[in-house]
GUVOTOR-280841 format. One record per residue (C-alpha): z, x, y; chain. Coordinates in Angstrom, 2 decimals. Layout:
<nodes>
<<Z; X; Y>; A>
...
</nodes>
This chain:
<nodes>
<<190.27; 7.60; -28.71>; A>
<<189.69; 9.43; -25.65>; A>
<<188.40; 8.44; -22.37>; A>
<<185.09; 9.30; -22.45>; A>
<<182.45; 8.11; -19.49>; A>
<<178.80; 7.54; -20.47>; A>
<<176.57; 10.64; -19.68>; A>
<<173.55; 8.59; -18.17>; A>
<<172.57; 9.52; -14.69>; A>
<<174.46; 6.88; -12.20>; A>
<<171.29; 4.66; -10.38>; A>
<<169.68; 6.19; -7.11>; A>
<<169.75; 3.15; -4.15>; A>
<<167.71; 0.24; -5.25>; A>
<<167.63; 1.22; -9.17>; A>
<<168.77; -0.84; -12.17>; A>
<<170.19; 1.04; -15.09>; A>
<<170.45; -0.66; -18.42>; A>
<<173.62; 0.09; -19.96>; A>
<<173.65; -2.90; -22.68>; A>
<<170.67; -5.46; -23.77>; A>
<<170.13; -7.10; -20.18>; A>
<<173.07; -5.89; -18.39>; A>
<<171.86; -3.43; -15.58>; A>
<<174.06; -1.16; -13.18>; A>
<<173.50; -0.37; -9.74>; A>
<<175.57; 1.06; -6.84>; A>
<<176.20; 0.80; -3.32>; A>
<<177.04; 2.98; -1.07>; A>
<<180.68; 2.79; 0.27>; A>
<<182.14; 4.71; 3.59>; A>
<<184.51; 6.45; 2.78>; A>
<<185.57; 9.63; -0.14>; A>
<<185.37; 6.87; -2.79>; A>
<<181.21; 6.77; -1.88>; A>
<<180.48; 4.12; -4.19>; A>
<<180.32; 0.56; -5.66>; A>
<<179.41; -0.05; -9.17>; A>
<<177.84; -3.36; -9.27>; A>
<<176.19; -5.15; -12.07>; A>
<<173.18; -7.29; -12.79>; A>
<<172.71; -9.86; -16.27>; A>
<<169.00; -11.29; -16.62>; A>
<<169.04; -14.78; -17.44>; A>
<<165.54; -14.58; -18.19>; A>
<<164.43; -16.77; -15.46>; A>
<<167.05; -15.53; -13.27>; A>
<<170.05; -13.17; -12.46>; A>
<<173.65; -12.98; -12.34>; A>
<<174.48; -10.90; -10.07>; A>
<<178.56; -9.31; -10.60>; A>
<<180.07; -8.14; -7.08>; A>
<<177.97; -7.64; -4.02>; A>
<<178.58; -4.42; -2.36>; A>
<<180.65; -4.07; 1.52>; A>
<<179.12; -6.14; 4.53>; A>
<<177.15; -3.02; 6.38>; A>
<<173.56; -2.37; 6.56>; A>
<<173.22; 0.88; 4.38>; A>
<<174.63; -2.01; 1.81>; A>
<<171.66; -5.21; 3.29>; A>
<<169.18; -2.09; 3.32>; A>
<<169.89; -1.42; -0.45>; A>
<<169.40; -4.88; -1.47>; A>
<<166.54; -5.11; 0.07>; A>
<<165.26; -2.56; -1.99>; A>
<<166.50; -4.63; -5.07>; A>
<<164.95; -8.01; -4.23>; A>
<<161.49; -5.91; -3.58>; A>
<<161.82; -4.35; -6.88>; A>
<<163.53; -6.89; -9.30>; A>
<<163.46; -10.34; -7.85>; A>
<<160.01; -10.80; -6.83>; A>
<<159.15; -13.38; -10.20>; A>
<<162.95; -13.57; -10.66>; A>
<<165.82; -14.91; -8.49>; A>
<<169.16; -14.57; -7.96>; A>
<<170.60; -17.58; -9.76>; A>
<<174.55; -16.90; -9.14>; A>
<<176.52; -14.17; -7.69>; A>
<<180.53; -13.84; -9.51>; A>
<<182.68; -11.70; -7.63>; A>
<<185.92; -10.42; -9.74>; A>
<<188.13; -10.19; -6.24>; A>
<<188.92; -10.08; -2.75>; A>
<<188.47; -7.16; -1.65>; A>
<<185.59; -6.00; 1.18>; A>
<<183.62; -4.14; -1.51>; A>
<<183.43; -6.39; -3.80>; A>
<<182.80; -9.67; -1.90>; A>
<<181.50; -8.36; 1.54>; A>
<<177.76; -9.52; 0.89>; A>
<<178.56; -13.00; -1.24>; A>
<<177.91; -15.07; 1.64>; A>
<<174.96; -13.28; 2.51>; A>
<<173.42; -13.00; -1.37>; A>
<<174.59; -16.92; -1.80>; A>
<<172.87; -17.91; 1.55>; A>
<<170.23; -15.64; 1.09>; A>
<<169.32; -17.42; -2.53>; A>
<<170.97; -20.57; -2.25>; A>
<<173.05; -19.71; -5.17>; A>
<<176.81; -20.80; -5.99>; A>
<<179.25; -17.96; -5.59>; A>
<<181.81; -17.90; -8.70>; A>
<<185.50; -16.55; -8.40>; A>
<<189.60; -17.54; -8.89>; A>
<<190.88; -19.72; -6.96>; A>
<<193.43; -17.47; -5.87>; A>
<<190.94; -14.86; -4.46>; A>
<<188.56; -17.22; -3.15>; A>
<<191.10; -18.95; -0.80>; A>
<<193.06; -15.83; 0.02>; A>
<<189.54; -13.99; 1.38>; A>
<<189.04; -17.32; 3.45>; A>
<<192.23; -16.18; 5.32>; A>
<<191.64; -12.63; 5.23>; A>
<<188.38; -13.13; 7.31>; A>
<<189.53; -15.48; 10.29>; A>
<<191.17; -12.83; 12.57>; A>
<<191.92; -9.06; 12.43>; A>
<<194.52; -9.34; 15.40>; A>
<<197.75; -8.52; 14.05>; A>
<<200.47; -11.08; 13.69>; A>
<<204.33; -10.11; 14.86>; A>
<<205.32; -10.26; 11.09>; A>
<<203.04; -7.82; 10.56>; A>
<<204.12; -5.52; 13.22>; A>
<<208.03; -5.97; 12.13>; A>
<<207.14; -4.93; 8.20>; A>
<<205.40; -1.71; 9.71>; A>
<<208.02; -0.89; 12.12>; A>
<<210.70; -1.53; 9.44>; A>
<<208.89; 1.25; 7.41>; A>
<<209.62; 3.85; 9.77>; A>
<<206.44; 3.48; 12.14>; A>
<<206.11; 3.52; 16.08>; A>
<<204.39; 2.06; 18.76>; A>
<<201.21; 4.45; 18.28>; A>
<<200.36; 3.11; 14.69>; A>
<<200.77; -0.46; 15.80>; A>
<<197.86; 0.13; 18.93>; A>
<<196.02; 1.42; 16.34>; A>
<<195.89; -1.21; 13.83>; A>
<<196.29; -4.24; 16.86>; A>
<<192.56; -5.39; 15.53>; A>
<<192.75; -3.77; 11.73>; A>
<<194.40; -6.08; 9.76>; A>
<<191.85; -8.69; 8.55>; A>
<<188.67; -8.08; 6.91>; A>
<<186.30; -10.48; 9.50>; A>
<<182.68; -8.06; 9.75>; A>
<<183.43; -6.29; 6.79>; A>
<<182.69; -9.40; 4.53>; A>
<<179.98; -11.83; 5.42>; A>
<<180.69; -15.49; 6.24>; A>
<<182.70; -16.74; 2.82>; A>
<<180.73; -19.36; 1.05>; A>
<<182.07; -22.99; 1.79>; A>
<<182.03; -23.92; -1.75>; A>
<<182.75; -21.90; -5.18>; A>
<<182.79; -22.40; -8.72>; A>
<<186.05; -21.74; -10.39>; A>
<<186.64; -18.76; -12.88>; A>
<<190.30; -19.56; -14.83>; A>
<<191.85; -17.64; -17.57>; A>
<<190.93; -18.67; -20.89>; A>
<<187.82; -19.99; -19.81>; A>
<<184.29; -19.13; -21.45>; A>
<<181.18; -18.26; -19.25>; A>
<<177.61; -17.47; -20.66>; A>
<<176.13; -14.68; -19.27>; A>
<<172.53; -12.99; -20.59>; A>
<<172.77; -15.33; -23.37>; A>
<<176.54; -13.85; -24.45>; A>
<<179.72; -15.43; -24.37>; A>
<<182.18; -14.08; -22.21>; A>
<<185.89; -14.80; -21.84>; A>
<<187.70; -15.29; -18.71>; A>
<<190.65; -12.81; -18.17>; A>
<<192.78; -12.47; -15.01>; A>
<<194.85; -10.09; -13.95>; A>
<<197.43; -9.32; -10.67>; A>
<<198.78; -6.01; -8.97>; A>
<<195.51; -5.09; -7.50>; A>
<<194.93; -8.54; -6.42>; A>
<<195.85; -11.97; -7.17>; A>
<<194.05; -13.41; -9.38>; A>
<<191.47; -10.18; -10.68>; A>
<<188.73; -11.29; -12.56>; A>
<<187.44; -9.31; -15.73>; A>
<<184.83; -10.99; -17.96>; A>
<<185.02; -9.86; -22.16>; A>
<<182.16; -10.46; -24.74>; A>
<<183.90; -10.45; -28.26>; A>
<<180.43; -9.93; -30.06>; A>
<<179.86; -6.55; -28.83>; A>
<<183.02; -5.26; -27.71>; A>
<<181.33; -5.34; -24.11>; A>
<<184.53; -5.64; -20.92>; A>
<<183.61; -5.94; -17.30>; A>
<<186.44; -4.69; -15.63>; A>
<<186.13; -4.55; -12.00>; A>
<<188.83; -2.64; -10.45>; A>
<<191.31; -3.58; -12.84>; A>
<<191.01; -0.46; -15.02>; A>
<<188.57; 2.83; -14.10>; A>
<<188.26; 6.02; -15.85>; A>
<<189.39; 8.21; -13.17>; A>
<<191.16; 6.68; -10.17>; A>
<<193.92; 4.65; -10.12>; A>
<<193.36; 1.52; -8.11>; A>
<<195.33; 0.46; -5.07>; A>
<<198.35; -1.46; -6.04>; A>
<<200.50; -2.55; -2.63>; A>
<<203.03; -4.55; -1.29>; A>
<<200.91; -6.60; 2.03>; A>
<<201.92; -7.69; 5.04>; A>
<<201.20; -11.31; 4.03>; A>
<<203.27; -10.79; 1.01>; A>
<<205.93; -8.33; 2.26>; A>
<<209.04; -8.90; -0.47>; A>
<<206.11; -8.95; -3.55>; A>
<<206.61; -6.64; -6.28>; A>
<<203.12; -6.12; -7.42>; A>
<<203.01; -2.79; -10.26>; A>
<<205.11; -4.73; -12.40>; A>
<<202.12; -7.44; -12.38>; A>
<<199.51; -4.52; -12.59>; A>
<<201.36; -3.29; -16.03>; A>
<<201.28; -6.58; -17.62>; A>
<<197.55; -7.00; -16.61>; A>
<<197.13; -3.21; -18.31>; A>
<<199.13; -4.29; -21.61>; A>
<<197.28; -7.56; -21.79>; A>
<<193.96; -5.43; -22.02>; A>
<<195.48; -3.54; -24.63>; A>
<<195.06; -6.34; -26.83>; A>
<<191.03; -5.82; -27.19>; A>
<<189.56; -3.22; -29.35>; A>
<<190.03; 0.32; -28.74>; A>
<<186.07; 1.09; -28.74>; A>
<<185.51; -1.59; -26.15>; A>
<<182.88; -0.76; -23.98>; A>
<<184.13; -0.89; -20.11>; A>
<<181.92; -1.59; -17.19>; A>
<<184.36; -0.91; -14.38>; A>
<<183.67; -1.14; -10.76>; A>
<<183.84; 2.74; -9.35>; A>
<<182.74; 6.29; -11.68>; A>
<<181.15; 5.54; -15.18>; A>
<<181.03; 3.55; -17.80>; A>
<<183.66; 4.50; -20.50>; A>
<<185.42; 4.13; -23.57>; A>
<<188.53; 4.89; -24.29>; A>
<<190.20; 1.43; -22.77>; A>
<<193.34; 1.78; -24.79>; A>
<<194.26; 5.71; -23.73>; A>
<<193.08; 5.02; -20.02>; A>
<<195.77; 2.06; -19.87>; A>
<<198.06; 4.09; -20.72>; A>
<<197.35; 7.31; -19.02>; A>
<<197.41; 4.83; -15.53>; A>
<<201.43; 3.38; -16.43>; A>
<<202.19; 7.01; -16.92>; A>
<<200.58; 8.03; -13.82>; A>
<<202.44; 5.36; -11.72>; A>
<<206.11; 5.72; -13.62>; A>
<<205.47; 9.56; -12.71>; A>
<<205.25; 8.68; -9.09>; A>
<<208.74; 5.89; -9.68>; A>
<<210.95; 9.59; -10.54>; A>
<<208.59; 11.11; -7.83>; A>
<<210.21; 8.66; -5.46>; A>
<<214.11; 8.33; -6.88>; A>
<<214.65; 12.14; -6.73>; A>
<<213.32; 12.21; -2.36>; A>
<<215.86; 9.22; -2.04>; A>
<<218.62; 10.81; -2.94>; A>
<<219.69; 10.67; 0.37>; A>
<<218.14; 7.57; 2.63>; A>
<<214.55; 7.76; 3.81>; A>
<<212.28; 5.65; 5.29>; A>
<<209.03; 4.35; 3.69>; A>
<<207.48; 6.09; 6.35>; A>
<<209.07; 9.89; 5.02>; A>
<<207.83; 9.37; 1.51>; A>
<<204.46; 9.72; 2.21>; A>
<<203.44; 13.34; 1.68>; A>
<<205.88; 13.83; -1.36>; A>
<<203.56; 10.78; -2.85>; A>
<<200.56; 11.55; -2.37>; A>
<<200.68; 15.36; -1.85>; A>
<<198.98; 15.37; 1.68>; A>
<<199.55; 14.11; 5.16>; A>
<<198.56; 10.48; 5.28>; A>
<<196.29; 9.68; 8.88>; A>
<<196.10; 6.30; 10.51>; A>
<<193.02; 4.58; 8.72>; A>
<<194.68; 5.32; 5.31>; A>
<<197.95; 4.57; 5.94>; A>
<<197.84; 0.94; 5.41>; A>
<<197.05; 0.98; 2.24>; A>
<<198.93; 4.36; 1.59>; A>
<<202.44; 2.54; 3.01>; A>
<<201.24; -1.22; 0.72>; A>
<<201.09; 1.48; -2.13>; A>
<<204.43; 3.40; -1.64>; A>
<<206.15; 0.06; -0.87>; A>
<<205.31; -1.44; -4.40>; A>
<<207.03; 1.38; -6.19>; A>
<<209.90; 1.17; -4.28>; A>
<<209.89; -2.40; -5.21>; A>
<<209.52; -2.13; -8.78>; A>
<<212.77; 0.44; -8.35>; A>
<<214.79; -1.76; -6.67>; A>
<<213.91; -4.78; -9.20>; A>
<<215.36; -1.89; -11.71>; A>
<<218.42; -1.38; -9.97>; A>
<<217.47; 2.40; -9.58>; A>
<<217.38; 2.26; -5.62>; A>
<<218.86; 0.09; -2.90>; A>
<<217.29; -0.38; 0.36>; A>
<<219.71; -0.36; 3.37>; A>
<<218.79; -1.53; 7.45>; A>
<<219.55; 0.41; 10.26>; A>
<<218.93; -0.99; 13.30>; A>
<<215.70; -2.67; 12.37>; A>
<<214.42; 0.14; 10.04>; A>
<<214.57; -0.03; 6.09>; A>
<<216.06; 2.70; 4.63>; A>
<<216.01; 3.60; 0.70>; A>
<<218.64; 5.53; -1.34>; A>
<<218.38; 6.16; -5.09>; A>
<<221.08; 4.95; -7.38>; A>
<<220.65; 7.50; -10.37>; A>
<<220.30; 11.08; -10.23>; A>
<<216.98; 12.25; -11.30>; A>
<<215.25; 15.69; -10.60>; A>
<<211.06; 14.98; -10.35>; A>
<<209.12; 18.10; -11.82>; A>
<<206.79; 19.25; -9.60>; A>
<<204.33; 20.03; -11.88>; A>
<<203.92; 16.45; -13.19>; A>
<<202.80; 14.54; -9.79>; A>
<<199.12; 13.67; -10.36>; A>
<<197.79; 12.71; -6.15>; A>
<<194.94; 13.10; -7.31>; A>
<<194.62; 10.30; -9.42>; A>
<<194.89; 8.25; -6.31>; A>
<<192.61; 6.80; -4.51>; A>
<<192.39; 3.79; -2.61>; A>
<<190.17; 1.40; -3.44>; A>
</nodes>
């Protein structure tokens, strides 16, 4: 089967679009070239689940607005679940929970590790020594002095959650829906599976187009997170082929089994990418445009850097490169001779999200 997205119009600002019996999509406006959040609302009859929350700006409040105007007049939010960490998926859950006095559902893993994210931006030294030991100068560092947490981005964190495990069951629109978690984009990623109609909420885990962010962090800086992001793929390979995927950015798809797929390829394309520009050493900092096909500016480059890093990771866990120090600076040097054809690097699949 091949990936193929839905052809229904994508929702204007403040719309609900049914996509299944009582599951609704809308989207929120992100700033940045990936314009967009998919979120997703369940009727509970008396109520609504609502499934991420959109980026803590007002374009985002001023959206919602529009929602609660439209949909929630006779029927509240009841619960907001948030599948992970990141700013555009759990900026507004404080503000939704508060707002409705509803719990806020997530992993333990993400719910704690956003608490951190959102206490401080100012950079720590151990920050500052893993981007210097990636090649980069005193100019990068000014710039991201204030740029490393996510505080304003993502609304006051809720000081109590509900826990979403692996395993677990959750009813949802009167369906059942199993709890599966994934890593490499995130810690503990949650996506949500009804059996009964083939029916996968996916978050950023797997989307049709892109290929989510996977990166080594500051916080983290020795983590080796693609090889976490392939088993997550391969354990999604166990549903059926002609599951129906709700992911978080583009359109609704099929096709979950080819798209898994098509994203390992994509990202063991970039591993010979990197092996045949290491041939002799180079910093993380050099391997940026051969990567991603373009020059890399400040405001990407965090992300850009957290991405390269993990593939050199997962080629040093396979003995294919070794990373050497030179006065304070990593430098990486490939251990097999391999020649990367041109033709077969695919920047645009990535996009950081």
């Amino acid at each position: 089967m091949q990936v193929e997205m839905i052809e229904t119009q994508e929702p204007n600002a403040g719309e609900l679009v049914e996509v299944a019996g009582g599951i609704f999509w809308l989207r929120m406006p992100l700033p940045m070239a990936l314009n967009h959040i998919n979120l997703y609302m369940i009727d509970e009859g008396d109520s609504w689940t609502v499934i991420d929350t959109g980026i803590n700006l007002p374009d985002t409040k001023d959206a919602w607005e529009q929602i609660f105007a439209t949909y929630c007049q006779d029927k509240p939010i009841g619960r907001v679940l948030v599948t992970h960490l990141h700013p555009d998926h759990v900026g507004l859950a404080g503000w939704l929970c508060d707002r409705w006095r509803c719990p806020l559902l997530m992993s333990q893993a993400e719910y704690f590790a956003i608490r951190g994210y959102t206490g401080t931006n100012r950079m720590h030294w151990q920050a500052e020594s893993f981007y210097r030991r990636a090649g980069l100068g005193d100019d990068f560092i000014d710039f991201m002095q204030d740029r490393v947490g996510m505080k304003g981005i993502v609304s006051t964190v809720p000081g109590a959650y509900r826990r979403l495990k692996e395993g677990d069951s959750l009813t949802m629109g009167g369906r059942q829906w199993q709890i599966i978690t994934g890593a490499g984009h995130s810690l503990e990623h949650v996506c949500l599976y009804n059996s009964d109609e083939n029916l996968l909420i996916a978050g950023d885990q797997v989307l049709p187009r892109i290929s989510p962010n996977v990166s080594v962090l500051a916080t983290e800086p020795e983590a080796s997170p693609l090889h976490n992001w392939y088993a997550s793929l391969r354990a999604l390979l166990v549903l059926p082929e002609d599951t129906f995927v709700l992911p978080a950015h583009n359109k609704p798809f099929y096709g979950l089994h080819k798209r898994c797929h098509e994203l390992i390829d994509h990202h063991e394309r970039q591993l010979v990418v990197l092996l045949s520009e290491c041939v002799m050493p180079k910093k993380a900092i050099e391997l940026m445009k051969p990567l991603f096909g373009r020059e890399i500016g400040f405001s990407e480059m965090g992300l850009a850097l957290g991405e390269a890093m993990a593939h050199l990771h997962m080629l040093m866990d396979r003995e294919q490169l070794e990373r050497i120090e030179r006065e304070g600076i990593d430098y990486y040097r490939s251990l097999e001779c391999v020649e990367s054809d041109p033709s077969a690097r695919t920047h645009d699949d990535w996009v950081m999200v």
